[in-house]
Every structure is written in structure tokens, then in C-alpha cells.
C-alpha positions as CSV (number, residue, x, y, z in Angstrom):
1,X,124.6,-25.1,-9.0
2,X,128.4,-24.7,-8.9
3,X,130.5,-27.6,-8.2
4,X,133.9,-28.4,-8.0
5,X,136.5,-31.8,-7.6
6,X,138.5,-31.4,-4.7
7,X,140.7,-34.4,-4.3
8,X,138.9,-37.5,-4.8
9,X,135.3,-35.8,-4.3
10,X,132.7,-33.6,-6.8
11,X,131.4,-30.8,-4.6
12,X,128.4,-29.4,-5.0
13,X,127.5,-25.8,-3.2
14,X,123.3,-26.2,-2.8
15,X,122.5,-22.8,-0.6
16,X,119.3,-22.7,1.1
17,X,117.5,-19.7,1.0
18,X,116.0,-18.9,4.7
19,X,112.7,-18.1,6.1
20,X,114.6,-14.3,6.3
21,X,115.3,-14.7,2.7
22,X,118.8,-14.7,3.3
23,X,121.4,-18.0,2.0
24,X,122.6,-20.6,4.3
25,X,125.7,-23.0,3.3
26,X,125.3,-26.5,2.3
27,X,127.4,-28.8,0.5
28,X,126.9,-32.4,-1.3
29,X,130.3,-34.7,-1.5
30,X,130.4,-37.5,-3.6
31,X,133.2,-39.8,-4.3
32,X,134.1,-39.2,-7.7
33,X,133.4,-41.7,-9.9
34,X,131.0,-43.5,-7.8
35,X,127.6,-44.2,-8.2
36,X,126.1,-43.4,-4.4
37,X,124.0,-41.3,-3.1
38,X,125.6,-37.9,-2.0
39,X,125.9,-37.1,1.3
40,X,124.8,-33.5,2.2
41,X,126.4,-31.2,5.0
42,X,124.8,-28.4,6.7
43,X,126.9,-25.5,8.0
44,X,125.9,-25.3,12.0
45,X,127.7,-21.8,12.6
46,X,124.2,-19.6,12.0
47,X,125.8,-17.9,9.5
48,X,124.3,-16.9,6.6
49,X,124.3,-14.9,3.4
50,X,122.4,-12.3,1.4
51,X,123.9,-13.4,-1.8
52,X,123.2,-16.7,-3.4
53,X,126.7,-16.7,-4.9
54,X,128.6,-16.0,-1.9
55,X,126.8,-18.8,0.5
56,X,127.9,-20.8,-2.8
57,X,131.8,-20.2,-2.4
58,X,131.4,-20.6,1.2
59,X,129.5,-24.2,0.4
60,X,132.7,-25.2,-1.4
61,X,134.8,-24.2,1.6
62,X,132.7,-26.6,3.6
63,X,133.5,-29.0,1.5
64,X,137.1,-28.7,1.8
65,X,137.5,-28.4,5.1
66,X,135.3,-31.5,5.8
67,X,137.9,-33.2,3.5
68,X,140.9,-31.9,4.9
69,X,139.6,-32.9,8.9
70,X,138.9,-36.1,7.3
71,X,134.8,-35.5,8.4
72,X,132.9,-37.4,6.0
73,X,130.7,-40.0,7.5
């Protein structure tokens, strides 16, 4: 899994492969430093990708922008 600190956070891209066998976006965000449970986001745009490694990048992206709009809860 790729991850990445963003801020105060550790992302971490975990694509799910479909039923179509194509790779939908989610991302775990963890506080960094803390000891919590992630919390997962799932990407509700239907979009999805036929490489694992480019649902990945897009994962992180989630995770950014959720940070940014200040999202998280």
C-alpha cells in the first residue's frame, strides 16, 4: 500500500478492486502520531480505474482534499 503524511495525517491509498475488475478509490487518515483506529473514505463519484496504481494516486488525492475542506469526521 502506498502512503503518504500530508499535514498532520498518514495517508494510506487502499483501492478496491470491483466486481468489473476494475479499482475504485479509498483512502485511510490517521492522525499522525496517534494510536486510533483509521478512519476510511470511500470515493462516491463512480469513478473507477483499470490500474491499481492509478486508483492509488487518486486515493491520496482524496485524502488531501478531505484535509484541505476540513472533512474528516
Amino acid at each position: 500500500m502506498i502512503s503518504d503524511k500530508y499535514r498532520e495525517y498518514t495517508l494510506t491509498a487502499c483501492p478496491r478492486k470491483t466486481r468489473q475488475g476494475r479499482w475504485s478509490v479509498a483512502v485511510e487518515i490517521r492522525r499522525t502520531g496517534e494510536n486510533t483506529k483509521p478512519s476510511t473514505f470511500f470515493a462516491e463519484d463512480g469513478i473507477s480505474y483499470i490500474l491499481e496504481e492509478e486508483a492509488a494516486k487518486e486515493c491520496l488525492n482524496l485524502g488531501r482534499n478531505l484535509i484541505n475542506r476540513n472533512q474528516l469526521s
